[in-house]
C-alpha positions as CSV (number, residue, x, y, z in Angstrom):
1,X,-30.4,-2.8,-4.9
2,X,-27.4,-2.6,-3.2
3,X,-26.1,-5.4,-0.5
4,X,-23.2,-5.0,1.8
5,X,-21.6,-6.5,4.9
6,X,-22.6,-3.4,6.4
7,X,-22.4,0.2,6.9
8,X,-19.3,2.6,8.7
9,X,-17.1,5.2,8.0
10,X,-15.1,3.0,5.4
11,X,-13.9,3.3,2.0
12,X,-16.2,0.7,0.7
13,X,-19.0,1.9,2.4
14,X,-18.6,5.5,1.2
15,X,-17.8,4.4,-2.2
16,X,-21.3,2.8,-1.9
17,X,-22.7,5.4,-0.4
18,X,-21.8,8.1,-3.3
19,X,-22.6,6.1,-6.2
20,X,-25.8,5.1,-4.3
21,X,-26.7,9.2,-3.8
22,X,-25.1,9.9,-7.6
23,X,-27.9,7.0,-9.0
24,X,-30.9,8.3,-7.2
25,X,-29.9,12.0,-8.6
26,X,-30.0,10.5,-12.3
27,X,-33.3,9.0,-11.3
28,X,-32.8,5.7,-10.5
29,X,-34.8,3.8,-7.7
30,X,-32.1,2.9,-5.4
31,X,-32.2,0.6,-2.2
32,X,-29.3,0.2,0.1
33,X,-29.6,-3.3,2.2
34,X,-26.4,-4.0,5.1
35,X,-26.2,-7.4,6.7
36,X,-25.3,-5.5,10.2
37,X,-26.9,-2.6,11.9
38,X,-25.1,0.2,10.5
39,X,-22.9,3.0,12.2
40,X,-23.2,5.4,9.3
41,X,-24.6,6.9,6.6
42,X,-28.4,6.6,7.5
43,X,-28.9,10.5,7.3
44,X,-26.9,10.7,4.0
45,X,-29.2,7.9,2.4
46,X,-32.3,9.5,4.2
47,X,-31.8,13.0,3.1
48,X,-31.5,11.7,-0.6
49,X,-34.5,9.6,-0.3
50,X,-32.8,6.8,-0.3
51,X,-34.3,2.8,0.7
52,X,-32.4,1.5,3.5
53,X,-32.9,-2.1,5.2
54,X,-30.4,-4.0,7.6
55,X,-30.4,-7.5,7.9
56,X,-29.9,-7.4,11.7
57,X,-26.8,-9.9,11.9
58,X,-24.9,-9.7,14.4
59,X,-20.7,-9.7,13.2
60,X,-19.4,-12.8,13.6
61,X,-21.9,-14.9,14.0
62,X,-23.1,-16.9,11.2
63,X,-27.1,-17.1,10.6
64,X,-28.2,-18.9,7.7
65,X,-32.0,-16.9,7.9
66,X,-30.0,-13.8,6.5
67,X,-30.3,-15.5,3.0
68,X,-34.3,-15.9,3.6
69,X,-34.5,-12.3,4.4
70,X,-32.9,-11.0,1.4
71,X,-34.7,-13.7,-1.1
72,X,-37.7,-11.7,0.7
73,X,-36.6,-7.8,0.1
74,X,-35.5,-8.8,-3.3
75,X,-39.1,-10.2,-4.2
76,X,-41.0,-7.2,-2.5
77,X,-38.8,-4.8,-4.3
78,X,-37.9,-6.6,-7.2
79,X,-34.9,-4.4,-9.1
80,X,-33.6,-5.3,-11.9
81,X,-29.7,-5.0,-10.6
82,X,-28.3,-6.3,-7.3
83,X,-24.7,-4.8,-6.9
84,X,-23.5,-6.7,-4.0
85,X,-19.8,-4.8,-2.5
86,X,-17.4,-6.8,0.2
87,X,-16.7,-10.5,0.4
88,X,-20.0,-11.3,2.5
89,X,-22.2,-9.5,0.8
90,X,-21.2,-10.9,-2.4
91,X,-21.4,-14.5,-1.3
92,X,-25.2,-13.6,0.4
93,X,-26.1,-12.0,-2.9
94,X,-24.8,-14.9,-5.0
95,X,-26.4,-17.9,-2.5
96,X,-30.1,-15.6,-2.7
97,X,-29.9,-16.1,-6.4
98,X,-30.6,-19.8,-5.8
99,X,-33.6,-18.8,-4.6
100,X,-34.7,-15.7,-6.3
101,X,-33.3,-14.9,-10.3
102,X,-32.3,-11.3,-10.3
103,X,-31.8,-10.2,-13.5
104,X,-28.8,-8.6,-12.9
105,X,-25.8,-9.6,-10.2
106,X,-22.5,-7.8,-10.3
107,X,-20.2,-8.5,-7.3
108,X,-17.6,-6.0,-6.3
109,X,-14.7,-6.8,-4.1
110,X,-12.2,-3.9,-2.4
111,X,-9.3,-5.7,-1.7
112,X,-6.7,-7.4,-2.8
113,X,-7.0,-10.1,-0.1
114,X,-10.5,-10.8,1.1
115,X,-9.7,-13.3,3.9
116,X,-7.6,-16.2,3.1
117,X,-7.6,-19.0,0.5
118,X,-11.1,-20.6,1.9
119,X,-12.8,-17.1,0.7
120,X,-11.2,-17.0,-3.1
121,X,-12.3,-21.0,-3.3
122,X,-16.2,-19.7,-2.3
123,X,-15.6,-16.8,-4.7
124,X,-14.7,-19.9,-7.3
125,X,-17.4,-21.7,-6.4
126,X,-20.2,-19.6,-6.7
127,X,-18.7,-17.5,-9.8
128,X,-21.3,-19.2,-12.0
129,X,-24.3,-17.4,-9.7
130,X,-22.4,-14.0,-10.6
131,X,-23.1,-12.3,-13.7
132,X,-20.1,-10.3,-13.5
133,X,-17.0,-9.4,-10.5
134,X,-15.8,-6.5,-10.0
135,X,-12.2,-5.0,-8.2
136,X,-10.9,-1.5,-7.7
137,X,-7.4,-1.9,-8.6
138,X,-5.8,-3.5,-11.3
139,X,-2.9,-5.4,-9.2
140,X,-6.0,-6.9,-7.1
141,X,-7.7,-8.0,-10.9
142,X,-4.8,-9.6,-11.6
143,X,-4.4,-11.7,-8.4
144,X,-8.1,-13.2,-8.0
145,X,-7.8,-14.4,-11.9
146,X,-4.1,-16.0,-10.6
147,X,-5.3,-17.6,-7.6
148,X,-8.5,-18.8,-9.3
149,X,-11.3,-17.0,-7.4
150,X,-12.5,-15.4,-10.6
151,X,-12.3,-16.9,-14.2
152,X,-10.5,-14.2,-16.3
153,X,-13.5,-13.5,-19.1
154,X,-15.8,-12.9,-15.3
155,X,-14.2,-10.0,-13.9
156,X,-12.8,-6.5,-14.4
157,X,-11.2,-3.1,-13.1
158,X,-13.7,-0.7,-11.9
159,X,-12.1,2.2,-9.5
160,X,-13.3,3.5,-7.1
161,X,-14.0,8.0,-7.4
162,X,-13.7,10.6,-5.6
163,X,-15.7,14.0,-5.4
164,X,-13.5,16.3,-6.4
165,X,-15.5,19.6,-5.8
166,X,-15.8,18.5,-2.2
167,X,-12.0,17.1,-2.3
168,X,-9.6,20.0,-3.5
169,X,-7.3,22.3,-2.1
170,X,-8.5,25.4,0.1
171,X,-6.0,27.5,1.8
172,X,-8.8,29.1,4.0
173,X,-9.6,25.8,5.4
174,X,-6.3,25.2,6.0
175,X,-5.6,28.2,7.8
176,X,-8.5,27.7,9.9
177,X,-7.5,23.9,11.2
178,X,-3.8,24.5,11.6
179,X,-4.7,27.7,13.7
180,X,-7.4,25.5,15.5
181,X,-5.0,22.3,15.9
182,X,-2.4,24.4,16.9
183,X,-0.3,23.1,14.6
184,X,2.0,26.5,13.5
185,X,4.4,26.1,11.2
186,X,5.2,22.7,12.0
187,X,5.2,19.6,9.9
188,X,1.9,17.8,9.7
189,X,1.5,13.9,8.2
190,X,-2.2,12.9,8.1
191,X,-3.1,9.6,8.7
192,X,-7.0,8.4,7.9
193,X,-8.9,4.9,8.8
194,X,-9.8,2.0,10.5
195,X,-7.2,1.4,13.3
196,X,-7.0,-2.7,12.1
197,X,-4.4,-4.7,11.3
198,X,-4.4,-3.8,7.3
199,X,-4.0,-0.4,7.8
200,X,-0.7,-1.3,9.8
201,X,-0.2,1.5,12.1
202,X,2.9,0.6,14.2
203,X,4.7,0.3,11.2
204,X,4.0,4.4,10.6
205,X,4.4,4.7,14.3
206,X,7.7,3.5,14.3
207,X,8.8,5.4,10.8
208,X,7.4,8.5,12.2
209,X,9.3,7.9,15.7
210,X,12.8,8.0,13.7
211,X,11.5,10.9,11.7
212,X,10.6,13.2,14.3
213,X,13.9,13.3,16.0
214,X,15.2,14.8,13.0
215,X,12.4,17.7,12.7
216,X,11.2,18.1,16.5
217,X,7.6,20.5,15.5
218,X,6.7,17.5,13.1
219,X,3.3,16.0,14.2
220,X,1.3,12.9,13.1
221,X,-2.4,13.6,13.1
222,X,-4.7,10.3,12.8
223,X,-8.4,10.3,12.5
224,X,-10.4,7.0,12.8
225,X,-11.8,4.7,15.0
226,X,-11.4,0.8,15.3
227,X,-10.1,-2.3,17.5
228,X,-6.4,-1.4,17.7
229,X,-7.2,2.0,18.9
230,X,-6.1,1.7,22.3
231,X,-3.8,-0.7,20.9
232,X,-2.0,2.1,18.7
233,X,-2.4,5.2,21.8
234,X,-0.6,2.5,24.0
235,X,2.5,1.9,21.4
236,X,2.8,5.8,20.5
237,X,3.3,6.2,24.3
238,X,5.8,3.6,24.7
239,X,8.0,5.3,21.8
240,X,7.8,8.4,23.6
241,X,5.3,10.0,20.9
242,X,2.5,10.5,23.1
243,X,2.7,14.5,22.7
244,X,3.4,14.3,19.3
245,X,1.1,12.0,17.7
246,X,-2.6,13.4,17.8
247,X,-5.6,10.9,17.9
248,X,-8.5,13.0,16.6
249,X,-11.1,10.5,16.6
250,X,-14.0,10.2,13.4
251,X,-14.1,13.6,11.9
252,X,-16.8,14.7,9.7
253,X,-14.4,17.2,8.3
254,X,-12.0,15.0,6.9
255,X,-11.6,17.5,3.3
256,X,-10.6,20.6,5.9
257,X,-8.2,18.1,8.2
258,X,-6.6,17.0,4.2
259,X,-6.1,20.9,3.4
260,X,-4.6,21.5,6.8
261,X,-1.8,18.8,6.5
262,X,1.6,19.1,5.2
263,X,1.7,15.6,3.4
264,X,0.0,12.4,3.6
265,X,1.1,9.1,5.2
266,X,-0.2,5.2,4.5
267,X,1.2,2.0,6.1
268,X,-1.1,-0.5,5.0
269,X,0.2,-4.2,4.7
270,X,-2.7,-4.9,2.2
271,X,-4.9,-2.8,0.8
272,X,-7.3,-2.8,-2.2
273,X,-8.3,1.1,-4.0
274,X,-7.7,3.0,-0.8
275,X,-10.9,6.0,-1.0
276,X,-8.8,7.9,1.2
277,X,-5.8,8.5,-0.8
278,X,-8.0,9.3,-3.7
279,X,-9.6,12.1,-1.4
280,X,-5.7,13.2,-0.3
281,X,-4.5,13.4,-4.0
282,X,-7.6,15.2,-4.7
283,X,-6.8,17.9,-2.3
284,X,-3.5,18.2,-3.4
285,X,-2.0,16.3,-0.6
286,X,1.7,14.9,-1.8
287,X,1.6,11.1,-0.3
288,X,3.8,8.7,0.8
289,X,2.4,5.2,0.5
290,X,3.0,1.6,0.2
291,X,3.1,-0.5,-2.6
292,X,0.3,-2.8,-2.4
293,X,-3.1,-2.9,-3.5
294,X,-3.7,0.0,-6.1
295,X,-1.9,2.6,-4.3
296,X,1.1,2.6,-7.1
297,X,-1.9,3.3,-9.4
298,X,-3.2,6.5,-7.4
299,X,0.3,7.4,-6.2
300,X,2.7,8.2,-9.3
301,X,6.1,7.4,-7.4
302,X,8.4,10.5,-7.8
303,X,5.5,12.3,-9.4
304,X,2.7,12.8,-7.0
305,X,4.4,11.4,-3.9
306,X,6.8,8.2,-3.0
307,X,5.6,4.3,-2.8
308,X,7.5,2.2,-0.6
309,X,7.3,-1.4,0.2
310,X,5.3,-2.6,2.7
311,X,6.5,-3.4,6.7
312,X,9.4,-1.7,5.9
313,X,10.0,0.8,8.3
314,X,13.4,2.2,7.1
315,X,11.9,2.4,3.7
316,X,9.1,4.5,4.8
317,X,10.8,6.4,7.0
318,X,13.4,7.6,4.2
319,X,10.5,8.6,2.3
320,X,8.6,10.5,4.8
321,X,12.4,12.2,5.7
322,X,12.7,12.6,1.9
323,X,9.3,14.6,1.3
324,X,9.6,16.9,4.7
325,X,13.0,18.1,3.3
326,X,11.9,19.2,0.0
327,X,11.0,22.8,0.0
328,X,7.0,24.5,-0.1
329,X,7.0,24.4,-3.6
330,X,8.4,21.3,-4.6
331,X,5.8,20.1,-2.2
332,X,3.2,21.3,-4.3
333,X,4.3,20.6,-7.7
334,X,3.8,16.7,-5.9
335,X,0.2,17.6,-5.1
336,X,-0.8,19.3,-7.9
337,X,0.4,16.5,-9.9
338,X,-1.4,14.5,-7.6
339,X,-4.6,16.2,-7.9
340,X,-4.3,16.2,-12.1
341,X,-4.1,12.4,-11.7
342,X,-7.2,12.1,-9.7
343,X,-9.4,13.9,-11.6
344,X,-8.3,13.0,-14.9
345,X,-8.7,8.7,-14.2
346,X,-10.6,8.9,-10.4
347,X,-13.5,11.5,-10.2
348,X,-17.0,10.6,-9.1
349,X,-18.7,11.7,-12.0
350,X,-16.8,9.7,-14.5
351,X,-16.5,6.4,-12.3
352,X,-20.4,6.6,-12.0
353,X,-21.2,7.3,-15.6
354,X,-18.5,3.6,-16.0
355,X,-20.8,2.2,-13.9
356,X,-24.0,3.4,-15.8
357,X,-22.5,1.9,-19.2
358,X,-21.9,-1.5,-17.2
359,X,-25.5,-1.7,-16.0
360,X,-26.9,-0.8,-19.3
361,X,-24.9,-3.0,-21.3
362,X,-25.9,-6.3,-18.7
363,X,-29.3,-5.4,-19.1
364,X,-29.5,-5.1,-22.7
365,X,-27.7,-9.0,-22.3
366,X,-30.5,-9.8,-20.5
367,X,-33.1,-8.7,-23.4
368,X,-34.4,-5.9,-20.8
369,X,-32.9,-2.7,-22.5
């Protein structure tokens, strides 16, 4: 069973959502449980006859019957593993515990920073309800074991993967988009996520606004949705980017929009195993990125693309200036290293078969195996 804070067009919830479908096509009985009404996925889970239940909470409101409702699912369907992904999830899954003895509880956290010290000292608290923790970057590993959320000998590195049969480069679709975005034979950065404060979005703004003076049919393409949306339009037209700066909304084409970008572009101010970059390496996208979370990990500076610090806008700016004056094919040697990287430590395949060994292993610790 899986458990998380709830289902959208995120990196954590498509992580889940793969791993989930990879499972069920190795024959496991899989069910998918959100603690709000979901946004996403539903057909995805459906069409692979996946168990989905939401706990109908509404975000941001506390409700203490959410623990009585899971305690009930897990005794109807009794698995043997609850994997429990995001900060609220895990907490639920480790408080239902109390109540109902899994076999089986691994926690996996996506970020480096889940919410503030009060979050790391619940983490703590309830550790000892946990059978194991889980993080998708190293850097993020090493800062819950510093801070105390996680005792060292409970937690480990799991990445996150990527598919990279649906993730790689293809010039058709490239062709295709550009002609149909009207792009040309301009520069295109690609920006993709939550509009929220993480990902950090004025920051690129303003880079990108110092950029584009210096190459005038550069464009910045950004799909997504979220809070700061109108937030984000508002500031692109106040720098005077309002024509050059494309909000495309959620696209359920986000491979083709990849393949049909010059280069890819993050901002974030924190982040933890960023899907998304995983998915631009994989096409063969050459990124620039900031250095937190475990972008330095999926980004091999001077290699694959160029990591920066974070809220520096000169610094990214150089970068972005840096990569759109090297030529086509020095581009490309960036991506293709990029892409070798990805599937060599990140594709689905081998992150799911990790996560097979990891469920086996706790269960034979449990006498069930």
């Amino acid at each position: 069973m899986f458990v998380i804070t709830g289902l959208n067009y995120g990196g954590a919830e498509t992580q889940l959502v793969q791993i989930a479908t990879a499972l069920a096509k190795r024959k496991y009985a899989v069910h998918v449980v959100s603690m709000i009404k979901p946004q996403a996925y539903l057909e995805e889970l459906h069409e692979q006859g996946i168990n989905y239940t939401s706990l109908d909470m509404t975000r941001g409101i506390p409700d203490p019957r959410v623990v009585v409702r899971l305690v009930a699912l897990l005794k109807y369907w009794q698995p043997k593993i609850v994997h429990s992904h995001m900060v609220h999830a895990n907490l639920l899954a480790r408080l239902a515990r109390l109540l109902y003895r899994v076999p089986v509880l691994i926690c996996t956290a996506h970020n480096i920073n889940e919410g503030g010290r009060w979050r790391e000292i619940a983490y703590r608290l309830t550790d000892p309800l946990a059978d194991l923790t889980t993080n998708v970057s190293r850097a993020a590993v090493d800062r819950y074991i510093r801070v105390g959320a996680t005792p060292k000998d409970k937690i480990i590195f799991m990445p996150n993967g990527v598919d990279t049969a649906r993730f790689r480069p293809n010039r058709a679709a490239r062709l295709r988009l550009r002609e149909e975005l009207g792009i040309g034979d301009g520069f295109a950065w690609l920006a993709v996520g939550r509009f929220e404060e993480a990902k950090d979005y004025p920051n690129m703004l303003r880079a990108f606004n110092m950029v584009a003076e210096e190459q005038v049919d550069a464009v910045l393409l950004l799909a997504g949705q979220g809070y700061l949306l109108e937030e984000t339009k508002k500031l692109a037209c106040d720098l005077g980017l309002k024509d050059r700066v494309r909000f495309l909304g959620v696209r359920r084409d986000v491979p083709e929009l990849m393949n049909a970008a010059n280069a890819y572009v993050m901002s974030s101010a924190w982040e933890g195993l960023p899907m998304v970059l995983l998915e631009a390496g994989a096409c063969g996208l050459p990124i620039v990125a900031t250095d937190v979370g475990g972008n330095g990990e999926v980004v091999l500076n001077g290699e694959s693309g160029y990591i920066v610090p974070p809220r520096d806008v000169k610094a990214l700016a150089a970068a972005m200036s840096k990569m759109m004056a090297l030529s086509e094919t020095e581009r490309a040697a960036l991506g293709q290293a990029g892409r070798a990287h990805i599937e060599a430590n990140y594709s689905l395949d081998r992150v799911v078969d990790q996560w097979e060994r990891l469920y086996e292993e706790l269960l034979k610790r449990k006498g069930l195996r």
